[in-house]
N, C-alpha and C positions, 0 to 999 in steps of 0.2 A: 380509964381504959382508952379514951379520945388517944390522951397522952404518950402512953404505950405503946400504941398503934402508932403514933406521928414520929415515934423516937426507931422504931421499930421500920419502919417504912426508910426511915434516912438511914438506918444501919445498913437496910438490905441496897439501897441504894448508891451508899459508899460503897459496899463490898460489891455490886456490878461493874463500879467503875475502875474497883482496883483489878478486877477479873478480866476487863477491856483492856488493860493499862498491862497484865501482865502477858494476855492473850497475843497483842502484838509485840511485847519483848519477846515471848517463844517463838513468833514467827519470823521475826528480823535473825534471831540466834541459827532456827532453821533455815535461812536463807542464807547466813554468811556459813554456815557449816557446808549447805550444796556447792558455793564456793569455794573452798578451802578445798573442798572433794575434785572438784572440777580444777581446781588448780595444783594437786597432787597429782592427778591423773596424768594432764598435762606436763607437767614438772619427770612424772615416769613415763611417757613417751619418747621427750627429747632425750634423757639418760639413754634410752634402749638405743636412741638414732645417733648417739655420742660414741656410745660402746660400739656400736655395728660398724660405723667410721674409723672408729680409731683401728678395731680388729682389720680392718679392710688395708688400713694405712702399715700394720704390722705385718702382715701377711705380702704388699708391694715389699717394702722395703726386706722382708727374707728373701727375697724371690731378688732382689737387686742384689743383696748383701752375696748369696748364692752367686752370679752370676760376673759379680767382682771378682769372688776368691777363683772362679773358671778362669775368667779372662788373664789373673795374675799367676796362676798354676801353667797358662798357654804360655805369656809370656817368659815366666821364669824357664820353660824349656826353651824356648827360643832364644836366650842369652845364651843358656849351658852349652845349646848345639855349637853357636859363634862362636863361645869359648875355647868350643874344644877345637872349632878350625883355626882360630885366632892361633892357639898352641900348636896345632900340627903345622903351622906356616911358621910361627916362630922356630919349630925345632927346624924344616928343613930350609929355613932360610941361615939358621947357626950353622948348619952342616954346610 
C-alpha cells in the first residue's frame, strides 16, 4: 500500500504540474487573444478614419471638378461673344 500511495502521490503530483504548465499556456493564449482583439479594433478605427478621409477628399474634389467645368462653360462664352465681335468687325471691315 506504502507503494501505491508514493506512486499515486507522484502521479497526482505530475498531473498538478502539467495543470500549472497548462494553466499558464491558456492564460498567455488569452492574453495574446486580448491583443489581437485590441489590435483588430484599432486596425478598424483607422479604416473608419481612412474611409472618412478619403470620402472628404472625394467630395473637395467634386465640388472642384464642378466648379472647373463652371468656370470652362464662363469662359467658353466668353470666346463665343469675341468670336462673334471678332466676325462682325471682320465683315464690316471687308465691307
Amino acid at each position: 500500500h506504502g507503494d501505491s500511495l508514493r506512486d499515486t502521490k507522484n502521479e497526482i503530483a505530475e498531473l498538478t504540474r502539467t495543470v500549472q504548465r497548462l494553466q499558464g499556456e491558456v492564460d498567455a493564449v488569452k492574453k495574446q487573444c486580448q491583443q489581437l482583439q485590441a489590435a483588430i479594433a484599432e486596425a478598424g478605427q483607422r479604416g473608419d478614419m481612412a474611409l472618412k478621409d478619403a470620402q472628404k477628399k472625394l467630395g473637395d474634389l467634386d465640388m472642384a471638378l464642378h466648379q472647373a467645368k463652371e468656370d470652362l462653360a464662363r469662359l467658353l462664352r466668353n470666346y463665343q461673344a469675341l468670336m462673334n465681335v471678332k466676325l462682325a468687325l471682320d465683315v464690316e471691315i471687308a465691307t
